[in-house]
C-alpha positions as CSV (number, residue, x, y, z in Angstrom):
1,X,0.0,0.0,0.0
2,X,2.0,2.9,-1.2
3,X,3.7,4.5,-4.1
4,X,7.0,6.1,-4.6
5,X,7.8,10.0,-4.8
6,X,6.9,10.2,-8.4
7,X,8.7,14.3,-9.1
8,X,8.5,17.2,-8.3
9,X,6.6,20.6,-9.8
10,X,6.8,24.2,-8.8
11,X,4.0,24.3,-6.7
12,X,4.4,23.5,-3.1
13,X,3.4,22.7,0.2
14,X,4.5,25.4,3.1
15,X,7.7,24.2,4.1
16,X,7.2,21.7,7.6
17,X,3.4,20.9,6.4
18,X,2.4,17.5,5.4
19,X,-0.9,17.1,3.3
20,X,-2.8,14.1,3.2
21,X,-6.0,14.5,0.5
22,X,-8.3,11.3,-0.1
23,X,-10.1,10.3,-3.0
24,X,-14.1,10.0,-3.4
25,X,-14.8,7.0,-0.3
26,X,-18.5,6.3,-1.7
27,X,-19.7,4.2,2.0
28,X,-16.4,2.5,2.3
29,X,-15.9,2.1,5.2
30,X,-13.7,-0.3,5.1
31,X,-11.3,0.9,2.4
32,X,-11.2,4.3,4.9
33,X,-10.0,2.8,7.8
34,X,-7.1,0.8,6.3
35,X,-5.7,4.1,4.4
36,X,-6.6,5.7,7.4
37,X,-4.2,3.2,9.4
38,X,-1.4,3.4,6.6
39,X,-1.5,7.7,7.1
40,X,-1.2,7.3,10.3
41,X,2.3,4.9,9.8
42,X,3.3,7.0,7.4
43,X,2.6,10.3,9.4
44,X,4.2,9.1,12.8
45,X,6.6,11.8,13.8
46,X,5.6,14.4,11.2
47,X,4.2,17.6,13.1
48,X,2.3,18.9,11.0
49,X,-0.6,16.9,9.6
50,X,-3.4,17.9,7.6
51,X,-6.2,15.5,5.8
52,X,-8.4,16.7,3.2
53,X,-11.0,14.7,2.1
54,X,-12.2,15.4,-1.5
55,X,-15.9,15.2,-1.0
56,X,-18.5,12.1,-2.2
57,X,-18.1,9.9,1.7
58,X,-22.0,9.0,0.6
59,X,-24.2,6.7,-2.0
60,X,-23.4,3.7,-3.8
61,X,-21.0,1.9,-1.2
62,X,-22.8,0.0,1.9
63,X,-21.5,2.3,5.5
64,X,-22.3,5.6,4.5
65,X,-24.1,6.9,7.8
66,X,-20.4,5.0,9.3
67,X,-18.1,7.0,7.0
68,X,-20.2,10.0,7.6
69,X,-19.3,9.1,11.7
70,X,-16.1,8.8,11.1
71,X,-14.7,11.8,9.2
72,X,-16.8,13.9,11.9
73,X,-14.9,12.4,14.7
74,X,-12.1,13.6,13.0
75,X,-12.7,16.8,11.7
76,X,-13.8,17.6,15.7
77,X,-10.6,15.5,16.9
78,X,-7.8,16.5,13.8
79,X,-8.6,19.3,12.4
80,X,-10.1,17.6,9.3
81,X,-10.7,19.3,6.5
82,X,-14.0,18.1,5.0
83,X,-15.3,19.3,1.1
84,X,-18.4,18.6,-0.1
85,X,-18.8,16.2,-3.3
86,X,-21.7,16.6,-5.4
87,X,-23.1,13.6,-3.9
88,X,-23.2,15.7,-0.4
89,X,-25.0,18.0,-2.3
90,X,-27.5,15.9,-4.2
91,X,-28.4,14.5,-0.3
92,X,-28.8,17.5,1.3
93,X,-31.4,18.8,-1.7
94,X,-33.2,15.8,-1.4
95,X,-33.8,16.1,2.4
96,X,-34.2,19.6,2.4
97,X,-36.8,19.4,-0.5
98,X,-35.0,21.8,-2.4
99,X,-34.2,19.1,-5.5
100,X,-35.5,15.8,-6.2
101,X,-35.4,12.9,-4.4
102,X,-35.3,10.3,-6.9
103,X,-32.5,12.0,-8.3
104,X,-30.4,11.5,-5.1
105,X,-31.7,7.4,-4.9
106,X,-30.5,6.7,-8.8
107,X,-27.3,8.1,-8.2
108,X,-27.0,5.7,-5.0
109,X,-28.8,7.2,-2.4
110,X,-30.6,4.7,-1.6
111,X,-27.7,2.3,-0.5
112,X,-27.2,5.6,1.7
113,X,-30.6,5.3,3.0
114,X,-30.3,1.7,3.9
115,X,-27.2,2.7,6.4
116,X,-29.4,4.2,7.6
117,X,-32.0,2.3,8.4
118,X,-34.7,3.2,5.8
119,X,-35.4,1.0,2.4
120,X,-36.8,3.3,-0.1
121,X,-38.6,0.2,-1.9
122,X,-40.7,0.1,1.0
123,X,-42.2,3.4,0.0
124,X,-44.7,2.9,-3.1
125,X,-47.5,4.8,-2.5
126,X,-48.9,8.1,-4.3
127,X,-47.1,9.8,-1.8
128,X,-44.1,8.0,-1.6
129,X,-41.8,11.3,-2.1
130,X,-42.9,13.2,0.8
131,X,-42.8,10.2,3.1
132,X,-39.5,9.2,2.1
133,X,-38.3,12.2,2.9
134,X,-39.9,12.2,6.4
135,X,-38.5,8.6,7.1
136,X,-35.1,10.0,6.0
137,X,-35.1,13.4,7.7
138,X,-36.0,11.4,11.4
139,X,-33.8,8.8,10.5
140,X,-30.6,10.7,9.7
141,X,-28.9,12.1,13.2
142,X,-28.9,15.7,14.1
143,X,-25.2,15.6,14.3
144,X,-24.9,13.7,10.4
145,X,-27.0,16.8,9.2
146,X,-24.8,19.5,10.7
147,X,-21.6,17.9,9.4
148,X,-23.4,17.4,5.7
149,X,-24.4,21.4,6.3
150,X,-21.1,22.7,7.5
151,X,-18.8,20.9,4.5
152,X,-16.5,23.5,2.8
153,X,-16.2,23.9,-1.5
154,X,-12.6,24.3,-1.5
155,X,-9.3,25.0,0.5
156,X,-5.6,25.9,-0.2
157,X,-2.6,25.1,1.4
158,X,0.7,26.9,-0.1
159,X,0.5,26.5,-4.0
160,X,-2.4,23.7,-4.3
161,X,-5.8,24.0,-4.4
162,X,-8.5,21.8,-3.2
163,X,-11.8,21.0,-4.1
164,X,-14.2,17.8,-5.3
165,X,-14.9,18.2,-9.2
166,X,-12.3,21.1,-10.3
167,X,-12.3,24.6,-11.2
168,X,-13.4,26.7,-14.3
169,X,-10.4,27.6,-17.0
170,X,-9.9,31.4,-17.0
171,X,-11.5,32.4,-13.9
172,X,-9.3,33.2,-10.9
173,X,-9.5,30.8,-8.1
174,X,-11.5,33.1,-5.7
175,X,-14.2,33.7,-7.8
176,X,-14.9,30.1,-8.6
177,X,-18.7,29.2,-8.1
178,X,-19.6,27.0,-6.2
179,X,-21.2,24.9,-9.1
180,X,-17.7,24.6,-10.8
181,X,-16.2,23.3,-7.6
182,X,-18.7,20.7,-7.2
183,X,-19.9,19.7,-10.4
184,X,-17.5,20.6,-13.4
185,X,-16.0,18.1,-15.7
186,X,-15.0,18.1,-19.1
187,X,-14.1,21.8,-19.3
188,X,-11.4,21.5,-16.3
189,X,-10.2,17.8,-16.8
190,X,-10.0,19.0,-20.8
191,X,-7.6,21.7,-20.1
192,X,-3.9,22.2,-19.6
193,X,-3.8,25.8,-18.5
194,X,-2.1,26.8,-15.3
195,X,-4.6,27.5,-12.9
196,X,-2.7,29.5,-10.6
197,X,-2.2,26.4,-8.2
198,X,-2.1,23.1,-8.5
199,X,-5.5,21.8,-8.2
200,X,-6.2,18.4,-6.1
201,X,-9.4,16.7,-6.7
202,X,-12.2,13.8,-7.2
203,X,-15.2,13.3,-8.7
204,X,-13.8,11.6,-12.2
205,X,-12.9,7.9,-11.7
206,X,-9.7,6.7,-12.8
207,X,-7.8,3.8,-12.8
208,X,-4.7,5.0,-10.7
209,X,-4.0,8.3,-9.4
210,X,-3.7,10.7,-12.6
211,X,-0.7,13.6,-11.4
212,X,-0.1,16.4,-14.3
213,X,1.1,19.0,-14.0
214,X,-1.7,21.6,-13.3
215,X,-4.2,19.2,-11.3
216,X,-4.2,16.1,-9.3
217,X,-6.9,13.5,-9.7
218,X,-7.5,11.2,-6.4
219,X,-10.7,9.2,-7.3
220,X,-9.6,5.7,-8.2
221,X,-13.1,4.5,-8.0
222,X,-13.2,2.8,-4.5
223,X,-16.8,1.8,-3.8
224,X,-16.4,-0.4,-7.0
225,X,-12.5,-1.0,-7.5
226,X,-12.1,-1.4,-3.8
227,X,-9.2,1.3,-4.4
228,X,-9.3,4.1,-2.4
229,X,-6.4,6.4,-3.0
230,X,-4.6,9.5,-0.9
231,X,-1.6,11.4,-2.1
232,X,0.8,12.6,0.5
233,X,1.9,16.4,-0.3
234,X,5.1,17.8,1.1
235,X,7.2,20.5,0.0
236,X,7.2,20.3,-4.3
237,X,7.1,15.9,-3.7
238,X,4.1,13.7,-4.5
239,X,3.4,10.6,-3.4
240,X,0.7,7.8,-3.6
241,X,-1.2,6.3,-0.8
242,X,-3.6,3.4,-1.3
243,X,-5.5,0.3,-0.4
């Protein structure tokens, strides 16, 4: 579990930092906790320790309402930094109302749902919407609802930039939408501008960790691969954790 220091680049880390960022974890439990238990062996007797997680810890894999438990424990214990995927934000609009639940449960929210407690195939009646969303909104902890609220777009540590999906070519980091940050593709993963920093993100399966030299891509696919990758940022080094 592990990759070499695969180069170096111009951008950076702030010199004495070390920055963990994890690919999408789709209810993986599993696959968290042993990358979990190889940063923490490769960390020991590094100072300072930051972990990013990319967004997308819901849908499609079987522990989300765990996963969800976890990275809380250590965003409140760590310091975590925790970004919100566009799954985080398909599940929110569905139990808020404001988008549409059957758009959240064909993208895997109902294998969220089911960590939960609640099987959406048990709901089949005219109003089977609005009483989904009931069941899910009294089934879902306070505590799992604050953490889904309070999830960031993006952060930046020296010269790298962090965020789920990626950013829009042309426009300067800080005025990114939140949209972009969440959702883009093609444009951003088409491109080969410099974006201003390195940008480190999810949201695009591929089949190892893609490193170019403007952007970063971390999501390996892990809910169906049973990959789930980190890179370890230090200085102008790379290098590839995984399970």
């Amino acid at each position: 579990m592990g990759g070499a220091v695969t180069g170096t680049s111009p951008y950076r880390i702030p010199d004495g930092m070390r920055v963990y960022a994890f690919g999408d974890i789709h209810g993986r439990l599993d696959l968290l906790e042993r990358l979990l238990e190889a940063v923490e062996r490769d960390a020991a007797g590094h100072a300072d320790v930051r972990l990013v997680f990319l967004g997308d810890y819901v849908d499609r894999g079987p522990d989300s309402r765990a996963v969800i438990e976890r990275l809380a424990v250590l965003k409140a214990a760590r310091g975590a930094i925790c970004l919100t995927g566009n799954h985080e934000a398909m599940m929110r609009a569905a139990l808020d109302g404001s988008g549409p639940l059957e758009r959240w449960l064909d993208n895997g929210g109902a294998a969220a749902l089911a960590s939960y407690g609640v099987r959406a195939e048990d709901f089949d009646g005219r109003d089977r919407e609005a009483e989904l969303r009931r069941a899910a909104q009294a089934a879902i902890p306070a505590g799992h609802a604050a953490f889904l609220a309070a999830l960031e777009v993006s952060a930046s540590f020296g010269g790298y930039f962090f965020c789920h999906a990626g950013v829009r070519p042309s426009v300067a980091l800080e005025r990114q939408t939140d949209e972009d940050l969440i959702w883009i593709r093609r444009a951003f993963l088409n491109s080969t501008a410099d974006f201003g920093k390195r940008v480190v993100h999810g949201h695009t399966p591929v089949e190892r960790v893609d490193i170019r030299p403007n952007r970063i891509d971390v999501d390996t696919g892990a809910y169906k691969t049973g990959r789930l990758s980190c890179v370890a940022l230090e200085g102008a080094d790379v290098r590839v954790l995984q399970t």
